[in-house]
C-alpha positions in Angstrom: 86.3 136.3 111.5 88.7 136.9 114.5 86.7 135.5 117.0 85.4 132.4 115.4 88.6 131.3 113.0 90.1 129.1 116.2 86.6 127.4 116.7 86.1 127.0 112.8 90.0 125.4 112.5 89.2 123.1 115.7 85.8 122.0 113.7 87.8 121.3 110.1 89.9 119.1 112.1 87.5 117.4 114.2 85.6 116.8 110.8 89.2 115.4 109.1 89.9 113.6 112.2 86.2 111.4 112.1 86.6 111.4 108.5 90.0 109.7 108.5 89.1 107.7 111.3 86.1 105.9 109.3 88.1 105.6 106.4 90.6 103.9 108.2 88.0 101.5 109.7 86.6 101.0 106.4 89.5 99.8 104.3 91.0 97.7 107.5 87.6 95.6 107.8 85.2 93.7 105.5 81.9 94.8 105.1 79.8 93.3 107.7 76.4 93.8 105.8 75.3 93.9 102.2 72.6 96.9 100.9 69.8 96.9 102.9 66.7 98.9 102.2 66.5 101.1 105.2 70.4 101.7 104.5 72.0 100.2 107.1 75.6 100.9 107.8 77.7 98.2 106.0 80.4 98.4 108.2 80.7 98.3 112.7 82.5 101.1 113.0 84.3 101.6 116.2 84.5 105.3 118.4 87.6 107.0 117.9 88.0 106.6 121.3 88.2 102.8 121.4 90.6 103.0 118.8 92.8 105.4 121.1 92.6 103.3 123.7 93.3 99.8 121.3 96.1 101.5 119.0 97.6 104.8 120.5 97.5 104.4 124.3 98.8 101.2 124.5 102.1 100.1 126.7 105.0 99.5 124.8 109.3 100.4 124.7 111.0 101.6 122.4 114.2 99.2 122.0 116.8 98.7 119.6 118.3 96.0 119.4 121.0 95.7 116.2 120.2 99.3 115.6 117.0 99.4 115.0 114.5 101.4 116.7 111.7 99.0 117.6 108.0 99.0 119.0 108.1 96.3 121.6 104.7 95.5 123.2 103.2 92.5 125.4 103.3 89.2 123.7 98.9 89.1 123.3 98.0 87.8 120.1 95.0 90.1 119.5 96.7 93.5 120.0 99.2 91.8 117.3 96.3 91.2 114.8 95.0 94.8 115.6 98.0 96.2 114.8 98.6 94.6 111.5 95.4 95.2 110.5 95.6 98.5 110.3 99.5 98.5 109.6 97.8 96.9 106.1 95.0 99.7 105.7 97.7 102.5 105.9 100.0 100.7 103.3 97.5 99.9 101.0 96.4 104.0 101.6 99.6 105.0 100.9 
């Protein structure tokens, strides 16, 4: 158990990590498809590392103006409707 508890704890959260990630994806987006026979994914998911790149590494400041500690990023409309998107999917989560 001493040698292999740090690679089963990176596993669990890899596994939490994809998991979440889909979820995520899955309550931000309509399903694509209906049932299929040959089962065919009902959703497109995206790889956790387009959403990185999309969501997490974007460029932004931190401002404040009257106070309040705001996310400013570049005026593009789609990055807007990303961001909502999933700004929806977590408040409906929680």
């Amino acid at each position: 158990m001493r040698r292999w508890g740090g690679n089963q704890l990176y596993t669990m959260a890899s596994i939490m990590a994809h998991n979440l990630t889909r979820e995520l994806q899955m309550a931000a987006r309509p399903k694509e498809k209906g049932t299929t026979e040959k089962r065919a994914p009902l959703w497109r998911f995206d790889e956790l590392q387009t959403l990185r790149h999309l969501i997490i590494q974007r460029a932004g400041r931190l401002t404040s103006p009257k106070n309040q500690l705001t996310l400013t990023l570049n005026g593009n409309e789609s990055v807007q409707r990303d961001f909502f998107m999933f700004l929806d999917a977590f408040n409906k989560a929680a």
